[in-house]
Each structure stands twice: as structure tokens, then as C-alpha cells.
C-alpha positions in Angstrom: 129.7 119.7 134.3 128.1 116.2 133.6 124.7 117.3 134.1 125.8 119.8 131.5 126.6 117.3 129.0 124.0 114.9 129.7 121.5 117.4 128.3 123.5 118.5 125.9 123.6 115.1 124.6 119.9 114.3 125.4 118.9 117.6 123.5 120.5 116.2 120.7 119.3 112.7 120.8 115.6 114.3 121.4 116.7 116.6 118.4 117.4 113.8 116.0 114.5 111.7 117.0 112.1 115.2 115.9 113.7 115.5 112.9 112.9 111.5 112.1 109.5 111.6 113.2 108.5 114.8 110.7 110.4 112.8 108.0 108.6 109.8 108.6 105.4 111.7 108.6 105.8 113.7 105.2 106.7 110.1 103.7 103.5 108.6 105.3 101.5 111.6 103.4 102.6 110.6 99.9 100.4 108.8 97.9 101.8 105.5 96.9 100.8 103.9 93.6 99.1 100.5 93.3 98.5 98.3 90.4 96.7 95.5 91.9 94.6 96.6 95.3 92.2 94.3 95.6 89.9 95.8 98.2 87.1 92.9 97.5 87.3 89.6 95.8 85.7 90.8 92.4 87.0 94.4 92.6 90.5 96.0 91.6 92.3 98.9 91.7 94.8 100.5 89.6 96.0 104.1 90.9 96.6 106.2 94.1 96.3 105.6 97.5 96.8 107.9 100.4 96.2 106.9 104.3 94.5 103.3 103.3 92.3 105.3 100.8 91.7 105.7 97.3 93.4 109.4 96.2 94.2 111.0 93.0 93.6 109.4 89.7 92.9 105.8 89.2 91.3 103.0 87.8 88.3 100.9 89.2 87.4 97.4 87.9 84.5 95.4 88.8 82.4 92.4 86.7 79.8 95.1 85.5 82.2 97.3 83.7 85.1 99.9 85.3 85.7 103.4 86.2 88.8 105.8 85.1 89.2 108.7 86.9 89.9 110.8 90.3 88.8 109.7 93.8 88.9 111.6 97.1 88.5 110.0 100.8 88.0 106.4 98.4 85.0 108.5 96.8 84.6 109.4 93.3 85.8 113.0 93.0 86.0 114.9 90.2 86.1 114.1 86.4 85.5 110.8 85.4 83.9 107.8 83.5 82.2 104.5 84.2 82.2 102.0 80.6 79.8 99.5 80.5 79.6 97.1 77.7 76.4 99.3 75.8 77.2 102.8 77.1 79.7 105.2 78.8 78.5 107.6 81.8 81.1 110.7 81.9 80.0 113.4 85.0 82.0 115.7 87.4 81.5 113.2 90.9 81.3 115.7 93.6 81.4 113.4 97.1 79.3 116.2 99.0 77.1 117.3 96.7 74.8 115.8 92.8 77.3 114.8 89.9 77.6 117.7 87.4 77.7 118.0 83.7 76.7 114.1 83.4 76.8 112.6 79.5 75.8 109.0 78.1 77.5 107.7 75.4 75.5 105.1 73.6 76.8 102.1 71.7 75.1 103.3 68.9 77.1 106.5 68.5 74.6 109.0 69.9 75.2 111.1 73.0 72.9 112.3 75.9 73.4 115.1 78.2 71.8 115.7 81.5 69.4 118.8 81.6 67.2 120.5 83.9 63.9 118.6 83.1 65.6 115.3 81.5 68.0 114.3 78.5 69.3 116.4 75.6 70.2 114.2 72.8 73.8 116.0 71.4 74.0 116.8 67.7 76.1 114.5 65.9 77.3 110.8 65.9 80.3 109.1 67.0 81.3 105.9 64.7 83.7 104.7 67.4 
């Protein structure tokens, strides 16, 4: 009988401590928001980060402008924009493979896209 209850007791301890573990696990794979990550001296970050690394959307700021948009694996991933003081660079960043559908915004109101065999200067232009 008390070898019974022993593991009956154990089962449930061993139980308990299963139950813990997969609930500490599903909290370890949410991303937590940051507002100030400084991962070097001259560099912050404003956004998501999973398992030590940037994730989702954020916000990237260094001395030679900043980047808004998604990262994967700390990677640019996804849609997104780097603004420098004279232009803007908008692209879908793909971590594997070129950026796609890339676009400069001039301080002077005119856009370029990317084509095959250069730039494509966009009809119109911005005032802002």
C-alpha cells in the first residue's frame, strides 16, 4: 500500500512539474516588446524581440539615419523602410533571397523604382 501511494504521489508531482515546464516554454516563445535595446553603443531598438532576436515589427536607429519595419532571425524581413536625411529606400527585405519591389524617395519629391536594367523615374511629385 505505500509503494502505492508513493507513486501515486510522485505521478502527480512529476505531473505538475510537466504542466509548468510547457507553460514556462509557451511564455518563453512570446515576443516581448522593447523600447530601448541597445544592442551596440550607437544603435537602438524599438519593437519585438523573440529568443534574444529581433522579431516582428520594429524600429532601428543608428547615426546614419533609421529603419521602420519587420525583422526575422534579427534580419530585415519583409516590408520596410530605411530614412536618411536626402532620401528614403522602401523594398520587400527577403533574408534568403534579393530585396524586391525596391523604391527611392528623393528629397526633392521625385521617386525611383528598381527595374530590370536600372531605375524608372515614377510619374508625379511628392511636395512632402
Amino acid at each position: 500500500m505505500e509503494k502505492k501511494k508513493f507513486n501515486g504521489i510522485f505521478a502527480c508531482i512529476v505531473g505538475a512539474f510537466m504542466v509548468l515546464s510547457f507553460c514556462y516554454i509557451l511564455f518563453l516563445l512570446r515576443p516581448k516588446k522593447v523600447s530601448n535595446y541597445k544592442p551596440t553603443k550607437n544603435i537602438t531598438y524599438k519593437g519585438q524581440i523573440l529568443k534574444n532576436k529581433l522579431n516582428g515589427k520594429g524600429k532601428l536607429i543608428c547615426p546614419e539615419g533609421k529603419y521602420l519595419g519587420s525583422f526575422k532571425d534579427s534580419r530585415f524581413d519583409g516590408k520596410g523602410k530605411f530614412i536618411f536625411d536626402d532620401f528614403v529606400y522602401y523594398a520587400k527585405f527577403n533574408k534568403d533571397k534579393a530585396n524586391e519591389d525596391i523604391k527611392i524617395k528623393h528629397s526633392d519629391g521625385y521617386t525611383y523604382k528598381r527595374v530590370k536594367k536600372g531605375w524608372m523615374r515614377l510619374e508625379g511629385k511628392d511636395e512632402n
